[in-house]
C-alpha positions as a printed NumPy array, in Angstrom:
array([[-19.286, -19.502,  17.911],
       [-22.309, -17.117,  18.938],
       [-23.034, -14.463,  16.905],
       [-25.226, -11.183,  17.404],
       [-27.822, -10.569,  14.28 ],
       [-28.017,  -6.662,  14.288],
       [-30.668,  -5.033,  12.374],
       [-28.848,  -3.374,   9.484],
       [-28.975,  -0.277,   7.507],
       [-30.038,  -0.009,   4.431],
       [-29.496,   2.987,   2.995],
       [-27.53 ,   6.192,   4.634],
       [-30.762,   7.686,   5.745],
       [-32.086,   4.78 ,   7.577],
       [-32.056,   5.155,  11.541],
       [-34.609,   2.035,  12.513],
       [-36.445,  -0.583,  10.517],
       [-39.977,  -2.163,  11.535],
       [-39.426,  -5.919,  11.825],
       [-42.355,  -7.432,  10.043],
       [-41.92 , -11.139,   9.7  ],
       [-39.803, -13.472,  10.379],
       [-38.579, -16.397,   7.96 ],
       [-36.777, -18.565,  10.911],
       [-37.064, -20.297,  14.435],
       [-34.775, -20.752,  16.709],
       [-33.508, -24.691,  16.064],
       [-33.151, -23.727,  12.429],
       [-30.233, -24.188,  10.237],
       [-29.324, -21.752,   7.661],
       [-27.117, -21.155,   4.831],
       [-25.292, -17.916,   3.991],
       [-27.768, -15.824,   1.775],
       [-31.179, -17.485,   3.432],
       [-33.99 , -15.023,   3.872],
       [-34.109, -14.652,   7.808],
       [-36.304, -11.405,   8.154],
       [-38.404,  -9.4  ,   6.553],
       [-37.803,  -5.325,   7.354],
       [-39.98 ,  -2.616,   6.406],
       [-38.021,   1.266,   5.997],
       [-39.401,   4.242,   4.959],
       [-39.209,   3.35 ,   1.26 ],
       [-39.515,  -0.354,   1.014],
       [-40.471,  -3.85 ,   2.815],
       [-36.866,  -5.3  ,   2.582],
       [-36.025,  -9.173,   2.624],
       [-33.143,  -9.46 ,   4.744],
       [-30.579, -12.298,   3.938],
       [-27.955, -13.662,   6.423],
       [-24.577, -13.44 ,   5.626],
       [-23.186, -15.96 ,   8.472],
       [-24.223, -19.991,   8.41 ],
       [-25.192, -21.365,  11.404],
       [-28.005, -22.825,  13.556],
       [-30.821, -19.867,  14.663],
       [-30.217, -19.708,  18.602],
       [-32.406, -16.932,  19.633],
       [-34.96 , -14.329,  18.748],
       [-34.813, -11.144,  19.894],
       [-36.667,  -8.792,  18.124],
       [-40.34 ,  -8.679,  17.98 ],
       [-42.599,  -8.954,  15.263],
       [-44.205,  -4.952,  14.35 ],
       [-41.463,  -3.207,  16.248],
       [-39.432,  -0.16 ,  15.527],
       [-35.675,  -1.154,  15.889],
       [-32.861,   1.496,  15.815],
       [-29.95 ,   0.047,  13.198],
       [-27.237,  -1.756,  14.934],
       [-29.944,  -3.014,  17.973],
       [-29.145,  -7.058,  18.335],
       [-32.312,  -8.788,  16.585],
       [-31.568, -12.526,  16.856],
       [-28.274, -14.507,  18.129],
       [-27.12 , -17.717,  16.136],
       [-24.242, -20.7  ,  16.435],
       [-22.04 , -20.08 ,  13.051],
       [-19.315, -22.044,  11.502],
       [-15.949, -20.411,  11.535],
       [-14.633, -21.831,   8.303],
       [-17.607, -20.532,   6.044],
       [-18.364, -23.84 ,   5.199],
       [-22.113, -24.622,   4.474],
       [-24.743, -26.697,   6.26 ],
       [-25.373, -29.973,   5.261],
       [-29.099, -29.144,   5.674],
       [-29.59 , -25.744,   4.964],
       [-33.405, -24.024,   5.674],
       [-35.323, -23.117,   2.735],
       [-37.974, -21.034,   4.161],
       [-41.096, -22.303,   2.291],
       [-43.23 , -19.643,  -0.266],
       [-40.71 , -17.241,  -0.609],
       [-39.445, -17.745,  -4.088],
       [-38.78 , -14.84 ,  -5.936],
       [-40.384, -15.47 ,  -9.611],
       [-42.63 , -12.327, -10.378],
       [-46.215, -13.227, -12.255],
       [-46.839, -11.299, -15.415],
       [-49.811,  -8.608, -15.119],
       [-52.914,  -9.988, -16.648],
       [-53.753,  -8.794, -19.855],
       [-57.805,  -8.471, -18.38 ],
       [-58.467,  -7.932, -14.545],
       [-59.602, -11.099, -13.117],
       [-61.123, -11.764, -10.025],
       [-58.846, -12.472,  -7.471],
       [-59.401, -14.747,  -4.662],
       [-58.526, -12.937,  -1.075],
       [-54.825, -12.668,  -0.388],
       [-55.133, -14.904,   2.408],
       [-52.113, -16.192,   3.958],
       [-50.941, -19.643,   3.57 ],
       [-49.394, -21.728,   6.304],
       [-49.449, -18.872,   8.094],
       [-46.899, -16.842,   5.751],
       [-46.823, -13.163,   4.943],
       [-49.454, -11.39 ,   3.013],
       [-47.866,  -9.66 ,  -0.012],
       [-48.677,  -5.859,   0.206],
       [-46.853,  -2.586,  -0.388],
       [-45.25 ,  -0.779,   2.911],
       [-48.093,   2.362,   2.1  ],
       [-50.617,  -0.467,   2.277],
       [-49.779,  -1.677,   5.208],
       [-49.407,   2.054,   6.687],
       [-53.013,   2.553,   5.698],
       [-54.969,  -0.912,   7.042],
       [-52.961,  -0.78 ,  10.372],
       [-54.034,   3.095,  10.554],
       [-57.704,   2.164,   9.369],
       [-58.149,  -1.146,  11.085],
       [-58.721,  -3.064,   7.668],
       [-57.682,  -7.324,   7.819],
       [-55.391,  -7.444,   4.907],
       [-56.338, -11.006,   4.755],
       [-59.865,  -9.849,   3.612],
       [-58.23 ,  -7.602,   1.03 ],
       [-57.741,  -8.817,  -2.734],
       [-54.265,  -7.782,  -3.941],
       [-54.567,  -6.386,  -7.687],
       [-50.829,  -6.004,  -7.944],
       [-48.402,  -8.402,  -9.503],
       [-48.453, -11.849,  -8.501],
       [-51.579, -10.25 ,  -6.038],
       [-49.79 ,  -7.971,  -4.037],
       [-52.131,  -5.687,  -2.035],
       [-51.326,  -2.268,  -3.298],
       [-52.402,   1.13 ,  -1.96 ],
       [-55.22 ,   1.859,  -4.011],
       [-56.592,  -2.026,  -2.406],
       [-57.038,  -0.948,   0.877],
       [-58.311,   2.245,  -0.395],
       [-60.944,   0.55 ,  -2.017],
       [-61.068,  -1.887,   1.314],
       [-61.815,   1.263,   3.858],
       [-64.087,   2.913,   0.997],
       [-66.325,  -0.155,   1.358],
       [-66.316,  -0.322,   5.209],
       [-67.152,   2.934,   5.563],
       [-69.713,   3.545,   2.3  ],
       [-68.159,   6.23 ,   0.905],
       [-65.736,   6.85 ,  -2.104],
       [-62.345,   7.02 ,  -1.627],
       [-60.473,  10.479,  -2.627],
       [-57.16 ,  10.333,  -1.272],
       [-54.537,   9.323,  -3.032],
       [-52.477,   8.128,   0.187],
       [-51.938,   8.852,   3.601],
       [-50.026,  11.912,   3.485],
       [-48.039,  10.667,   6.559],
       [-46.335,   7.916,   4.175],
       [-45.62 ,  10.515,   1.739],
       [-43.826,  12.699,   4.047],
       [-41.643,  10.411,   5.662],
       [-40.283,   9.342,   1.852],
       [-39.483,  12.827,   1.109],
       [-37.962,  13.294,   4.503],
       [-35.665,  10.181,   4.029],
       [-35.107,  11.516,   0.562],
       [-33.977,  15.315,   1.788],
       [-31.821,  13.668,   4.537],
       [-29.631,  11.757,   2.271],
       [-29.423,  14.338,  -0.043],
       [-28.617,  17.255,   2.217],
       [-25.736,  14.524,   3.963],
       [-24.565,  14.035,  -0.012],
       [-24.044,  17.893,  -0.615],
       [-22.854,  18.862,   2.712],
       [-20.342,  16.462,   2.588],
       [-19.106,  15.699,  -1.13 ],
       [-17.497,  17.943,  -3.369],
       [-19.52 ,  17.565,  -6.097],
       [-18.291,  18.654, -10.104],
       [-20.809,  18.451, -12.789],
       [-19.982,  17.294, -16.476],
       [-22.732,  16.935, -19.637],
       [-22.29 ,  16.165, -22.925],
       [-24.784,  15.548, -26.033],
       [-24.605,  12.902, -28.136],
       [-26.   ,  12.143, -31.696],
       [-27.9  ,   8.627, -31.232],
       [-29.15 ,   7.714, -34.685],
       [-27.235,   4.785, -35.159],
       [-28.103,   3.368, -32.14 ],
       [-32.043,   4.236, -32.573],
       [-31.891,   2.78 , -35.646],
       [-30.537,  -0.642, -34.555],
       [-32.419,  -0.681, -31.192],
       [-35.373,  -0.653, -33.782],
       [-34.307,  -3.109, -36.087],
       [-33.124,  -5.815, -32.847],
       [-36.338,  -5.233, -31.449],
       [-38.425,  -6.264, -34.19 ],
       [-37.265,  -9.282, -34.661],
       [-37.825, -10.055, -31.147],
       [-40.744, -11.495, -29.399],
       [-42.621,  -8.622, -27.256],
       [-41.282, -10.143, -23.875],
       [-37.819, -10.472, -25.174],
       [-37.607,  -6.664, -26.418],
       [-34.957,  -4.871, -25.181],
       [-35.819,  -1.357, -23.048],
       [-33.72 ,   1.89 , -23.866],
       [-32.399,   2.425, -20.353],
       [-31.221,  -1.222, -20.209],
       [-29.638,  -0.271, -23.545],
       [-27.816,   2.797, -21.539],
       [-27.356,   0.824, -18.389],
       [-25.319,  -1.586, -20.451],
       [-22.826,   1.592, -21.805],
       [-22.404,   2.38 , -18.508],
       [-21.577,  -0.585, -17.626],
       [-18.783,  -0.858, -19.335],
       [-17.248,   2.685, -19.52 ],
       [-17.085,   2.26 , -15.909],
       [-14.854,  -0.92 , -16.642],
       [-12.596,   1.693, -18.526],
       [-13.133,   4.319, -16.388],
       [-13.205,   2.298, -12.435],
       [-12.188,   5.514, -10.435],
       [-16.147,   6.008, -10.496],
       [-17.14 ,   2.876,  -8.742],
       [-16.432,   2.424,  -5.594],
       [-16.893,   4.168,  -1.982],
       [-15.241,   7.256,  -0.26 ],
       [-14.843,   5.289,   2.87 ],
       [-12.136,   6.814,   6.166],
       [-11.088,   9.209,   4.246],
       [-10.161,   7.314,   1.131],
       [-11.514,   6.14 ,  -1.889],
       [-11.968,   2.27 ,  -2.047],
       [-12.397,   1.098,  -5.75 ],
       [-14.689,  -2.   ,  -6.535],
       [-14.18 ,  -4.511,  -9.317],
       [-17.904,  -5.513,  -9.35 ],
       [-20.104,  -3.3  , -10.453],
       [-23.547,  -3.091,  -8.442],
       [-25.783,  -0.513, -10.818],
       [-27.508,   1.328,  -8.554],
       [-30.73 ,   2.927, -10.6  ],
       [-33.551,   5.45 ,  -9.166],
       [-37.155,   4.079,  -9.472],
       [-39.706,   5.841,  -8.899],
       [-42.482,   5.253,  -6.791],
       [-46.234,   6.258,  -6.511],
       [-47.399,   8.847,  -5.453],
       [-44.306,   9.996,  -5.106],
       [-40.696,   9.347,  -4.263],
       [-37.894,   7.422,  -5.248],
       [-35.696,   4.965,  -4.408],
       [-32.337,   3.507,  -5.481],
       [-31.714,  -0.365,  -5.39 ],
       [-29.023,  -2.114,  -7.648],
       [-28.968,  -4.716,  -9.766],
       [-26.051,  -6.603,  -8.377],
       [-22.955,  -8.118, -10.688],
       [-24.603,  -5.906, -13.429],
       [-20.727,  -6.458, -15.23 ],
       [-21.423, -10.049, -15.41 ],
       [-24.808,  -9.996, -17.584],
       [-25.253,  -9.219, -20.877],
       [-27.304,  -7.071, -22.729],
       [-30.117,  -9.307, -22.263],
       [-29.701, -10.469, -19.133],
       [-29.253,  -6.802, -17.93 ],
       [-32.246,  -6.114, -19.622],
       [-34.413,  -8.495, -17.461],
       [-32.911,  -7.786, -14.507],
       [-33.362,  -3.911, -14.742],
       [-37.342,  -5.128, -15.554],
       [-37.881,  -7.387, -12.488],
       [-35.675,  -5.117,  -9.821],
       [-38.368,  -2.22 , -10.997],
       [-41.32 ,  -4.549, -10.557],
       [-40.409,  -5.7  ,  -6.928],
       [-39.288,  -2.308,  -5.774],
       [-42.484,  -1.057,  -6.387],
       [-44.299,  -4.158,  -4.325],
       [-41.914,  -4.824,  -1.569],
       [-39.996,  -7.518,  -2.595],
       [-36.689,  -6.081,  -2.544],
       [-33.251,  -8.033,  -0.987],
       [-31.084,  -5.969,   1.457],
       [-28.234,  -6.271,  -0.737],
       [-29.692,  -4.395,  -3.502],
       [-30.771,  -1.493,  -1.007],
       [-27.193,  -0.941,   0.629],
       [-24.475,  -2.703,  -1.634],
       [-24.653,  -0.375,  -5.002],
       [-21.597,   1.037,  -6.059],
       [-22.65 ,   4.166,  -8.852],
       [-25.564,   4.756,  -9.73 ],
       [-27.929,   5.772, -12.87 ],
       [-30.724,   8.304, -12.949],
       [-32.902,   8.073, -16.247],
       [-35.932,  10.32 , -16.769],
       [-37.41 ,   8.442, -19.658],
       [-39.485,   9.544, -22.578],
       [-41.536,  11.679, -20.418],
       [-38.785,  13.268, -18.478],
       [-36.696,  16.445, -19.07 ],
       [-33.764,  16.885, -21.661],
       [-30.901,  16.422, -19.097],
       [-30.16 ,  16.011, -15.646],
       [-28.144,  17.143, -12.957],
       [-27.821,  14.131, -10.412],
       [-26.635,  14.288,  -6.545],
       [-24.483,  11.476,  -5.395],
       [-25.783,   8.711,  -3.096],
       [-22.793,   7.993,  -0.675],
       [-20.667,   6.451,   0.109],
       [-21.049,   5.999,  -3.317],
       [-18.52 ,   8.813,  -5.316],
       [-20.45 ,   9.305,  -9.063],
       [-23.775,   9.09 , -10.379],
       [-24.568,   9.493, -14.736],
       [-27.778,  10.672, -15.428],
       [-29.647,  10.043, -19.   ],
       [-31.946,  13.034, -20.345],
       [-35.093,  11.522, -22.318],
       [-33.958,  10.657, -25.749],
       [-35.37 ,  13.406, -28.486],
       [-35.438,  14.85 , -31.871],
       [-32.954,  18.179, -32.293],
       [-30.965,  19.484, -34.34 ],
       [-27.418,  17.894, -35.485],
       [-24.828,  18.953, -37.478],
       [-23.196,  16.217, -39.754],
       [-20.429,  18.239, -41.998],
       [-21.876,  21.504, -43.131],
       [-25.14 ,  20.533, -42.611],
       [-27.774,  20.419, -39.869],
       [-30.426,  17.912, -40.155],
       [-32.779,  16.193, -37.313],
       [-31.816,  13.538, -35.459],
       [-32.152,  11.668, -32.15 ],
       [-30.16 ,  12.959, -29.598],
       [-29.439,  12.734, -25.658],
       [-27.746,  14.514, -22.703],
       [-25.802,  12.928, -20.303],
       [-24.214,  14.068, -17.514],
       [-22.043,  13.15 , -14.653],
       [-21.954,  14.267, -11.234],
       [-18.673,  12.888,  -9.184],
       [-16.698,  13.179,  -6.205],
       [-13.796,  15.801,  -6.513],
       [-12.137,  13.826,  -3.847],
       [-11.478,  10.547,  -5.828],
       [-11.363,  12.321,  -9.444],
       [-11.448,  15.253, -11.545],
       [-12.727,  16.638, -14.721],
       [-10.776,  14.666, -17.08 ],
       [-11.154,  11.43 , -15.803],
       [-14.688,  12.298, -15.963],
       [-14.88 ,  14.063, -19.662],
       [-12.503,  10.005, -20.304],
       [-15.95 ,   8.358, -18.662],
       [-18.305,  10.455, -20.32 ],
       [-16.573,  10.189, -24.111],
       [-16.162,   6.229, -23.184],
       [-20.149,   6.332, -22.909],
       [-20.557,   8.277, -26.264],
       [-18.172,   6.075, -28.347],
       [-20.486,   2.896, -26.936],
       [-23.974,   4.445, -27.898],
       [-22.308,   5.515, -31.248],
       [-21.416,   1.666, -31.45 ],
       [-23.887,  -0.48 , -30.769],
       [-22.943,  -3.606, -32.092],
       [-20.196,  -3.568, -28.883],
       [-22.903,  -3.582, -26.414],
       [-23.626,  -7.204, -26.947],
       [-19.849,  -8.495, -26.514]])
C-alpha cells in the first residue's frame, strides 16, 4: 500500500522544517522507528523516525530546503498488518551513545564526514558557516562527542578573516527562537484558561538524604536534584492523571504514559521543551540519566521527533541559580505545567519555633477546562507528601 511521508510538526509553533539529510534511498527497507530524515526547526536539528514499515519508494524532498508541515517529503510501500521487515535498514553511524566531555581539551581531528554522513554541528552553527561561507568539514567540533558548536565556526570565520571574533551569535538565529517562543506562548494564553496554584514546602529531609545517597555513589552515578523532582512528579501525576494528557476537539484526552516534557535552556538564549518519553516506566536512576543525556543532545542537535511533539505535561526548573518560584505557561495541547523554584535556605516553622531550613516553591499552572483548583491543590499536596518522603521515590 503507498503511503505519503509528510514533513511533520514538531512543536505548535512550527510552520516548515529545513530538510538537512537524509538517512534512506529509495530501494530501502525500513522498520517502524528507523531514522529516515534529519529536520532542522527553529530550535533544534531533529532526527525524524518513521512510524510506518515498508520499502522507501520515492524521494521527494530536497536536501537544504524549506518545507511547509504537512508538504509530502518521500512516498513508501508499507505493510498493512504492522508486521516488521525481515531485513530492516540500520542506517550506518547514527547511534545515539553521547561521549563524555574531556576532562582537558584535546586536539581534535577535523569533523570530517565519514562515508559521506552528516557532520555533527548545532542548527546556530550551521546558520553561521552557510551565512559566512565556512566548510564545516574544515571545522573541529569542541562539543560532545565533537559536535561543531557556535563558538567553532566563530573561531573558523575569525581565522579566515584575521580578526577576533566578538559576537556572540548571529542575531538572526536568536530572533527567530524568541519569535517561535512568543508564538506558542501568545497561542497558549489566548486560548487556555489558565489558574495558577503555589505552595512551599519544607525539604530538609529530603536534602538530607539526597546528601547521604549521593555520597556513597560514584560521581557519574550521582543523582541531580531536578531528576529527584522530576521523579515526584512523576508519580503525583499517576495519582493525580487529569493533568496529563491533551485538550484535543474540544475535549480533554487523558494519557496513561507519561512523556515529561522539561524546558532546557539553550545558549545564548532560548529554550526549548523535549520529553523524556515513558518517564513512568524508569526509576529514579534511570530517570536520572535520561533527564542528563536528553539535556546534552538538545543542546547539540541530536534530538528524536518524538521527544519534540509527543510530551504530555511538562516541568520548568530554574535551578540553583534561578528565582524562588515560578509562574509557568502551558505548552498545548498539553493542559498543566509544575514549575520548581531553586531550592534555598528560609525560614520554617516546626511547632512554636522558627528555625532555617531548606525550602522550595512549586507551583502549578493548568487548564480550567479539564480541572480546577482542587484537583490541582490534590496534585500539588501529592508532590509535597513525596519530597517529604523520600525513601518512596525509589519504589
Amino acid at each position: 500500500m503507498k503511503h505519503a511521508v509528510t514533513m511533520p510538526s514538531l512543536g505548535a509553533d512550527m510552520d516548515a522544517g529545513k530538510l538537512l539529510e537524509w538517512h534512506i534511498k529509495p530501494g530501502d527497507v525500513i522498520s517502524k522507528g528507523s531514522l529516515i530524515a534529519t529536520i532542522e526547526t527553529q530550535k533544534a536539528a531533529v532526527d525524524i523516525e518513521s512510524f510506518r514499515a515498508g520499502t522507501v519508494v520515492k524521494l521527494v524532498g530536497k536536501v537544504g530546503k524549506v518545507i511547509k508541515v504537512g508538504a509530502v517529503i518521500a512516498y513508501m510501500d508499507v505493510t498493512d498488518d504492522g508486521s516488521q521487515p525481515a531485513t530492516p535498514m540500520q542506517p550506518a553511524g547514527h547511534a545515539r551513545a553521547i561521549a563524555a566531555p574531556a576532562k582537558a581539551a584535546a586536539p581534535q581531528e577535523p569533523a570530517a564526514p565519514a562515508g559521506g554522513l552528516r557532520l555533527r554541528a548545532s542548527p546556530a552553527a550551521r546558520r553561521l558557516a552557510e551565512k559566512s561561507g565556512i566548510d564545516l568539514a574544515a571545522v573541529r567540533g569542541s562539543g560532545p562527542g565533537g559536535v561543531i558548536e557556535l563558538r567553532d565556526v566563530e573561531a573558523a570565520v575569525a581565522a579566515a578573516s584575521g580578526a577576533p571574533v566578538t559576537a556572540p551569535a548571529p542575531a538572526s538565529s536568536l530572533i527567530n527562537v524568541r519569535e517561535a517562543i512568543a508564538r506558542a506562548m501568545s497561542r497558549s494564553k489566548h486560548e487556555i484558561p489558565h489558574y495558577y496554584l503555589q505552595s512551599q514546602f519544607n525539604i530538609d529531609t529530603l536534602v538530607a538524604w539526597l546528601d547521604q545517597r549521593n555520597a556513597r555513589q560514584a560521581p557519574e552515578d550521582r543523582l541531580f536534584m531536578p531528576a529527584v523532582l522530576m521523579r515526584a512528579t512523576v508519580l503525583a501525576l499517576q495519582a493525580n492523571p487529569a493533568m496529563n494528557g491533551y485538550y484535543e476537539h474540544g475535549a480533554f484526552v487523558g494519557k496513561a504514559d507519561i512523556h515529561l516534557g522539561i524546558t532546557v535552556g539553550l545558549k545564548p538564549d532560548g529554550v526549548m521543551t523535549p520529553a523524556i518519553i515513558d518517564a513512568h516506566t524508569l526509576t529514579l536512576a534511570e530517570l536520572n540519566a535520561a533527564f542528563a543525556d536528553l539535556v546534552q543532545r538538545a543542546r547539540t542537535g541530536k534530538l528524536r521527533n518524538r521527544e519534540m511533539t509527543d510530551g504530555t505535561v511538562t516541568v520548568t526548573n530554574l535551578g540553583d541559580l534561578g528565582a524562588d518560584a515560578v509562574t509557568g505557561v502551558i505548552f498545548p495541547p498539553q493542559v498543566a505545567l509544575v514549575g520548581f523554584g531553586r531550592v534555598r535556605k528560609a525560614p520554617v516553622v516546626a511547632g512554636d519555633q522558627v528555625r532555617p531550613g531548606f525550602v522550595v516553591d512549586v507551583s502549578l499552572s493548568a487548564d480550567h477546562r479539564v480541572s480546577d483548583g482542587l484537583a490541582g491543590s490534590k496534585m500539588l499536596n501529592t508532590i509535597g507528601r513525596l519530597l517529604a518522603q523520600p525513601d518512596q521515590l525509589e519504589k
